[in-house]
N, C-alpha and C positions, 0 to 999 in steps of 0.2 A: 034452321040452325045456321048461324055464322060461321065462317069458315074458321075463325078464331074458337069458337067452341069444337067445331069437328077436328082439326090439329091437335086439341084438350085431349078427346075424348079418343083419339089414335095414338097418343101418347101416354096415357094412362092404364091402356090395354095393353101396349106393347110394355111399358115398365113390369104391368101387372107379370106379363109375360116372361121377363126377362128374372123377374123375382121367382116365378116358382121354377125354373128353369134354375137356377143358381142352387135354389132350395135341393130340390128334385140331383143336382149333381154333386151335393153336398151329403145326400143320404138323406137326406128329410122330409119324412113323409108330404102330401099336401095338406092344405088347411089355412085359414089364418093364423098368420104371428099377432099372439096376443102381446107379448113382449119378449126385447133379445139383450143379450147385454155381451154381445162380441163383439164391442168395440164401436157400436152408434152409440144411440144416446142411450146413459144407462137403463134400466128398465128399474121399476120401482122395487125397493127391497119389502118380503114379505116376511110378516112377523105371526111368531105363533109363544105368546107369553106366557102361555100355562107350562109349555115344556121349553124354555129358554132359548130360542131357535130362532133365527133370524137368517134370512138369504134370497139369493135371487138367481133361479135357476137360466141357464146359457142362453135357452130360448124358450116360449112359453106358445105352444102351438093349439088355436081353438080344432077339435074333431069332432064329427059326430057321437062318436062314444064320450067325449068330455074334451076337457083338459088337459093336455101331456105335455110336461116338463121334458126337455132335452136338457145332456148334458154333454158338453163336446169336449172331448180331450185331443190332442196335439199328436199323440204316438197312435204306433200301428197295434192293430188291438190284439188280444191276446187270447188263446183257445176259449176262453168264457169270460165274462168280467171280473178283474178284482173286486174283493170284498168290500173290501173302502170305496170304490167306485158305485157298485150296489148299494151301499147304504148311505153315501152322498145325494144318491139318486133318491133313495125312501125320503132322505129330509127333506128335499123340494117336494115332492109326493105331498108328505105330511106339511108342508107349509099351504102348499096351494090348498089342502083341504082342510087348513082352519084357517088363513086367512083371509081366503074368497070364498068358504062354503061349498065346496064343491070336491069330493071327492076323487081324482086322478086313477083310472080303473088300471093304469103303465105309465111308464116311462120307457124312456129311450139313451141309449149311451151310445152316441156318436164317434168312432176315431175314425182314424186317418182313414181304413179303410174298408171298414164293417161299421155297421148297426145291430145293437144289441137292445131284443127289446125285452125291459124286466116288469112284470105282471105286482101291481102293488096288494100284494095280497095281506091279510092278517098277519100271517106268519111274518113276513119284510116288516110287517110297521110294528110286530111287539119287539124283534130282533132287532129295530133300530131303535125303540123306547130303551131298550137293556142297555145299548151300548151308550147313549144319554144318560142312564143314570148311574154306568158308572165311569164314565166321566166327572160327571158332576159327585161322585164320591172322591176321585180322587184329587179334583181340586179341595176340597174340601179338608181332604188330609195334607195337602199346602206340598204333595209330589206325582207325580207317573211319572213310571218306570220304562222306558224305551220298551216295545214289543218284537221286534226283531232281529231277524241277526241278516240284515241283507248290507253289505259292505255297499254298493253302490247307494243304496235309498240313505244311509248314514253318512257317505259324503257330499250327498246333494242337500241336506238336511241345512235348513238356515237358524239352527239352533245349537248347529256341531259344535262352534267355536266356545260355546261356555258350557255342554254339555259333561258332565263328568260320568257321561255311560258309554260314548262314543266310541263306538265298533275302529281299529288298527292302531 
């Protein structure tokens, strides 16, 4: 081997290195990154057209048990995940397993400083078909109706300014 290949091959180990070390102190399990889309090059968006879904989860990490979508959020986490959170997570879940064929046995929901891992069972993916159709009912009646009454999440809301349900 050329000194030019051994320098390669101590710099691809150390990268190697330095990647699951970042990984690993980011909360993420090991494995390959199959795709990430936090900020390099986007990762390919995955489509599932029978139930009108399209997305591309944060990071897409290869494991022995499969495929497990991460999903990273920016706050500090909260006694269990949000529900919206949970069922963000099922539709990456349900993406990767009708767009790549492969079934996702978990995910994972990342914050600032836990890891939460949610088991994609039946119950998660008929409880996020529900919540799919009826979405898709109520575009269809051409309104939804705000669902909460949390004064903070309706002032962060980028729909507040023409909303006429907005909470103060």
């Amino acid at each position: 081997m050329t000194l030019t290949g051994l320098l390669l091959l101590v710099l691809a180990v150390f990268l190697g290195g330095i990647g699951w070390l970042l990984r690993r102190m980011a909360g993420l399990p090991g494995g390959a990154v199959v795709a990430e889309d936090l900020g390099g090059r986007p990762a390919p968006v995955l489509r599932a057209p029978r139930y009108g879904l399209s997305g591309r989860p944060d990071v897409l990490i290869r494991r022995p048990e499969g495929l497990i979508p991460v999903e990273v959020k920016s706050g500090s986490a909260p006694a269990r995940p949000y529900d919206s959170h949970r069922l963000q997570l099922a539709a990456y879940c349900l993406l990767v397993e009708e767009a790549l064929g492969e079934r996702p046995p978990y995910g994972l929901i990342r914050y600032r400083d836990r890891t939460f891992r949610v088991d994609y069972t039946e119950a998660l993916r008929e409880e996020l078909l529900g919540v799919l159709e009826a979405m898709r009912r109520d575009l269809a009646w051409g309104e939804a109706h705000r669902s909460h009454a949390i004064p903070a999440r309706c002032r962060a809301c980028g729909f507040r300014s023409i909303c006429e349900e907005a909470l103060e």
